[in-house]
C-alpha positions in Angstrom: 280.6 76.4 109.3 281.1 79.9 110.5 278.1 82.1 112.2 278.6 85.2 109.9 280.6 85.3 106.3 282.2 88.5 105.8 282.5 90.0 102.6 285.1 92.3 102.1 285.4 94.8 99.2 289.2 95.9 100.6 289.0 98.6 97.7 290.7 100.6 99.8 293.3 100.7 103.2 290.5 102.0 105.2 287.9 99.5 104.1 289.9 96.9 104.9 290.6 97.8 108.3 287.1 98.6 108.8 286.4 95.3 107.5 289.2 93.8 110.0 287.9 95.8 113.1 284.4 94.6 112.4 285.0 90.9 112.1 287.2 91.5 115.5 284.7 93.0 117.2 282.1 90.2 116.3 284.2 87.2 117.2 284.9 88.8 120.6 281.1 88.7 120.9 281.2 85.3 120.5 280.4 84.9 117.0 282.6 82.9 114.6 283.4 84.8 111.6 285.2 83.8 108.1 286.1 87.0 106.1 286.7 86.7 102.2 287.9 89.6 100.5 287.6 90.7 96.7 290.3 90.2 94.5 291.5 93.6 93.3 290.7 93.8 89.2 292.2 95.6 86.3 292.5 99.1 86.3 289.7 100.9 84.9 289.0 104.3 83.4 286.1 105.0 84.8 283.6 104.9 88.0 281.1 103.5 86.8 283.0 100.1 85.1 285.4 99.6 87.8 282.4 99.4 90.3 281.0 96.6 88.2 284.6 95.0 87.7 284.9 95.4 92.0 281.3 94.1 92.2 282.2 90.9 89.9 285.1 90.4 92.5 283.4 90.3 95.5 280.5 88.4 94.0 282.9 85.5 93.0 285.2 85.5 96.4 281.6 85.3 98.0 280.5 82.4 95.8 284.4 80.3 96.8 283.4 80.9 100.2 279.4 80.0 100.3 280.7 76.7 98.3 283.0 75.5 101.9 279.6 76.0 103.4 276.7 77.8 104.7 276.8 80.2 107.4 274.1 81.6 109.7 274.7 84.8 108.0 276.6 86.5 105.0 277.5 90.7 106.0 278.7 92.7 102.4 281.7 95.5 103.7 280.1 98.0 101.4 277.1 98.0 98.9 279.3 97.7 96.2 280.3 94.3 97.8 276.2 93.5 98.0 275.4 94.7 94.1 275.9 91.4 92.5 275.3 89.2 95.7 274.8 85.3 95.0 273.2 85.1 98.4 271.2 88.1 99.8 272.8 89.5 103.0 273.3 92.6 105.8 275.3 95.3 104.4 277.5 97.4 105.5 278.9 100.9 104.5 279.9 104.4 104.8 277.3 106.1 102.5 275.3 104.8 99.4 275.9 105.3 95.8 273.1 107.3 95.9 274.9 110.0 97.6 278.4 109.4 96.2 277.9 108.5 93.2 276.1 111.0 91.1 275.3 111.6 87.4 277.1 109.1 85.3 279.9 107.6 87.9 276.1 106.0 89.5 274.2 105.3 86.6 273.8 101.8 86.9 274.8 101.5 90.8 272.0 103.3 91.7 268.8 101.7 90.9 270.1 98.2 91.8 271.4 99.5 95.3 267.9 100.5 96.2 266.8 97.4 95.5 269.5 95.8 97.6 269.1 98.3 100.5 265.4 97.9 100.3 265.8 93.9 100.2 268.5 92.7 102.9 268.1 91.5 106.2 269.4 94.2 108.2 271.5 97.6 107.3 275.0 98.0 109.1 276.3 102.0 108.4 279.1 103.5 109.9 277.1 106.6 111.3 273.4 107.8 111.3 274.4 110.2 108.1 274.7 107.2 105.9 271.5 105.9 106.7 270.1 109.2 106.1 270.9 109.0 102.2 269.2 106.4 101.8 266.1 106.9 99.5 262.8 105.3 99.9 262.1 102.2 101.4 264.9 99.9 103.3 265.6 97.6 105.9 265.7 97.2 109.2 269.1 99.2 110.6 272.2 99.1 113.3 274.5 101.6 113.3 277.9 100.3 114.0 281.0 102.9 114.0 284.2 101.9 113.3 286.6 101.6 116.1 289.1 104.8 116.7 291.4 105.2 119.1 295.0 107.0 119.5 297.8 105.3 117.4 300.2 105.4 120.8 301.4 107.7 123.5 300.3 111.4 123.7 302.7 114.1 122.9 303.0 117.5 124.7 302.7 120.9 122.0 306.4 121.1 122.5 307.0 117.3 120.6 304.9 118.4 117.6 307.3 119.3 114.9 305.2 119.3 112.1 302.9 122.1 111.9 300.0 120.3 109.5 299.1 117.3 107.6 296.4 116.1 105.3 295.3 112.8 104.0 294.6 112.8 100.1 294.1 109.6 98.7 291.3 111.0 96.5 292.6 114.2 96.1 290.0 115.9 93.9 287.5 114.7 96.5 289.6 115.7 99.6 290.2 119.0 98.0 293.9 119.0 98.1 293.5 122.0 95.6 291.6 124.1 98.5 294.1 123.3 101.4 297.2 123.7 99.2 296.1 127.3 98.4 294.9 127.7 101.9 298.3 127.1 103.4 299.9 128.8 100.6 298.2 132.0 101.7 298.0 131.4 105.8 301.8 129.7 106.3 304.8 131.2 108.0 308.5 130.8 107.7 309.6 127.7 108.7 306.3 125.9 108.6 305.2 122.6 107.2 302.6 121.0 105.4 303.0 116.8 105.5 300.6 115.9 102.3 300.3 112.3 102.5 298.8 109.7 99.9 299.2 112.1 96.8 301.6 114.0 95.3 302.2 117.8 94.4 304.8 119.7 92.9 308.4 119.5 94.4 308.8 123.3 94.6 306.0 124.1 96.2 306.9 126.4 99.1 306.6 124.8 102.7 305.0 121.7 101.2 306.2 117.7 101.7 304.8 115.3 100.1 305.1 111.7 101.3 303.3 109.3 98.6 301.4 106.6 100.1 302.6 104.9 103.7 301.6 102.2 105.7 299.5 103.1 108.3 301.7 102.7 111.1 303.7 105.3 109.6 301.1 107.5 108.6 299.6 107.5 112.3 303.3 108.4 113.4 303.4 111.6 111.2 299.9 112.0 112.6 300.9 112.4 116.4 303.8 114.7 115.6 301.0 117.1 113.6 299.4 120.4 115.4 297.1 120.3 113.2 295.2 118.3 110.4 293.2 120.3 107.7 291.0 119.0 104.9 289.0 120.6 102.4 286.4 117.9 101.3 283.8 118.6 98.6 282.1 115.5 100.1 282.8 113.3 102.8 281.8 109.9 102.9 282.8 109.2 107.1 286.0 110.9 108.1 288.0 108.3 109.3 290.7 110.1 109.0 289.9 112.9 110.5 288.5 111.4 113.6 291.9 109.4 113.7 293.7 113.2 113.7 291.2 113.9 116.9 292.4 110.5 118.3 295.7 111.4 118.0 296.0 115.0 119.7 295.6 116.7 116.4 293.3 120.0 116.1 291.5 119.4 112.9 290.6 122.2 110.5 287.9 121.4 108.2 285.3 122.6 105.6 282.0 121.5 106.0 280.8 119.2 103.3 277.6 117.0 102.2 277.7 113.5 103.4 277.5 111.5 106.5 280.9 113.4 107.7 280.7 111.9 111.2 283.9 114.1 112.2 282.1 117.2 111.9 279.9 117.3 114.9 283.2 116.8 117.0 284.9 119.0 115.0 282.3 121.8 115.6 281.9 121.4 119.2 285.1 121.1 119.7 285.7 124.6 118.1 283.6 126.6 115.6 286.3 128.9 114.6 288.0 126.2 112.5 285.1 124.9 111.0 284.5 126.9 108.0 281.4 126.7 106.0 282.0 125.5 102.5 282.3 128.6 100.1 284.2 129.7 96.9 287.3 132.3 98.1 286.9 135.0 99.3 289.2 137.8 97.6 290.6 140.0 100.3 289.5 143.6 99.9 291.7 146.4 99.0 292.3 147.8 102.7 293.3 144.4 103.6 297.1 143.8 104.4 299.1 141.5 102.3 300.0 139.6 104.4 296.5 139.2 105.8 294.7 135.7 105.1 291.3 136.1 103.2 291.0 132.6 102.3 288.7 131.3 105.4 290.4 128.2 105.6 293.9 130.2 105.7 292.5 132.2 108.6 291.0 128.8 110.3 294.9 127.3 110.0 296.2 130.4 111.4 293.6 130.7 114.7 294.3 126.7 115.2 298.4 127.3 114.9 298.2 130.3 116.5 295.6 130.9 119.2 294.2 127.4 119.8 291.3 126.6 122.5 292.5 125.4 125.8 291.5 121.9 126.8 291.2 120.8 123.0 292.7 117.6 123.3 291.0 116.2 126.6 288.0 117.0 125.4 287.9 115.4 121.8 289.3 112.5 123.5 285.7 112.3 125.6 283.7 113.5 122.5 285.2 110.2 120.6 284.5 107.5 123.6 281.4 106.1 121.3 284.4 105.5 118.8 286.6 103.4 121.4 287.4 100.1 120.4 285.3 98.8 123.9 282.3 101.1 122.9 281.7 99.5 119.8 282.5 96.0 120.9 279.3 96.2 123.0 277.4 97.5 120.0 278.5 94.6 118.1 277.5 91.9 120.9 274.2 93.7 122.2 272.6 95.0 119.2 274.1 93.9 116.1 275.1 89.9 116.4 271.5 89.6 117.7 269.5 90.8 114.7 272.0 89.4 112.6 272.3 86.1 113.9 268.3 85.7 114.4 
């Protein structure tokens, strides 16, 4: 009989490693740990059914694994994981439906996750912004990041070849739209945009598109980037972004609602490439050209072409609550011991 059953959604790449990193960290706090993750179901149309068909799945790979016994306690990777429980438990997540999934996507989500968030043993978010959407009464909480750290040696500037990248699984959400037009307006001869995870047309000037990759291969791409930009119109945690930071990357960012952990860093780290989340800006008439209106044009241009001294060295301090060791001690002094109580 294990200490803590792990439920695991694995919806998605970065679930599952968060899922993975988690279950580490516990065991090397001396917990045992058995993870069981959700078989993937059909493909659905729409939100709102495939979250039910996801919540089915993790509610039957929880009940195989509560059948080969009892553990002290059962921890759902995401609320999803936790809607249809068959054994109440902690849960864990980025952000609740009742920030990410709005109107109809969250119709029936909704109501039952606040009974779930207001009914388990103990909260587990990512970051003190997805506890913050959680509306009215709940449980008891630890925050517990997920680990981040660089993806192999640093690079000097001169080693970067690639002048951007972005990450756009979701790419309505990660507003692949915004950044495509950005760089379309801010890019110079000879410079590249890496999109990974999604695809966009083949002759689009300066553009590569790689489809999905595996994440040792993504990371790679990563550490030969100057720069990572994103234009979110929400932003659930950021992973990848704070991964970009990890990895020597300036990153270039809208704001966005949601627990967005990345963009305090991003922020302190520099303002000017930061840029508040606003519809375009036409350029005036007097303005040249060849002059970028877009703000997130002219926030890709000041991070490829004037960018703040010490950058590196000092995300790589901002993150240290991120480090794999940093989080291990959360997980052994504050977590396992509520959890395990």
């Amino acid at each position: 009989m294990s200490d803590v059953l792990l439920v695991s959604l694995g919806s998605t790449g970065g679930l599952r490693r968060a899922a993975a990193a988690l279950a580490g960290a516990m065991r090397r706090g001396g917990a045992s740990v058995t993870v069981t993750q959700a078989a993937r179901p059909r493909e659905l149309r729409t939100r709102a059914p495939t979250a039910l068909a996801w919540a089915g799945a993790a509610r039957t790979a929880a009940r195989a694994a509560l059948a080969a016994g009892r553990p002290r306690a059962v921890l759902y990777s995401t609320t999803t994981a936790a809607l249809l429980w068959p054994l109440p438990g902690a849960v864990r997540f980025d952000a609740p439906s009742a920030g990410n999934r709005p109107g109809r996507h969250g119709l029936w989500q909704r109501p039952l996750e606040r009974r779930r968030l207001r009914t388990a043993p103990l909260l587990v978010p990512w970051a003190p912004g997805g506890l913050a959407e959680v509306a009215g009464p709940r449980s008891d909480a630890v925050v517990v990041p997920v680990p981040v750290e660089p993806s192999g040696p640093g690079v000097g500037p001169a080693e970067r070849d690639i002048a951007a990248i972005t990450y756009a699984t979701n790419p309505v959400k990660k507003g692949l739209d915004r950044v495509l037009a950005a760089w379309a307006e801010g890019r110079r001869e000879g410079e590249e945009l890496m999109v990974v995870g999604a695809a966009v047309p083949a002759d689009t000037p300066g553009v590569r598109a790689t489809g999905f990759l595996a994440p040792d291969e993504y990371r790679a791409l990563v550490r030969r980037a100057r720069v990572y930009v994103c234009a979110p119109r929400r932003e659930d945690f950021g992973l990848a972004q704070l991964e970009a930071l990890a990895d020597g990357c300036a990153l270039v960012t809208t704001t966005a609602p949601g627990p967005y952990a990345a963009l305090a860093p991003a922020r302190e780290l520099d303002e000017r490439l930061v840029v508040p989340d606003l519809p375009r800006v036409a350029a005036p008439d007097a303005t040249p050209a060849r002059s970028p209106a877009d703000p997130l044009a002219v926030a890709l241009r000041t991070a490829l072409d004037d960018p703040r001294a010490g950058y590196r060295e000092r995300a790589a301090a901002l993150l240290g609550a991120y480090r794999p060791a940093a989080v291990d001690r959360v997980v052994a002094d504050e977590l396992l011991p509520v959890l395990l109580a």
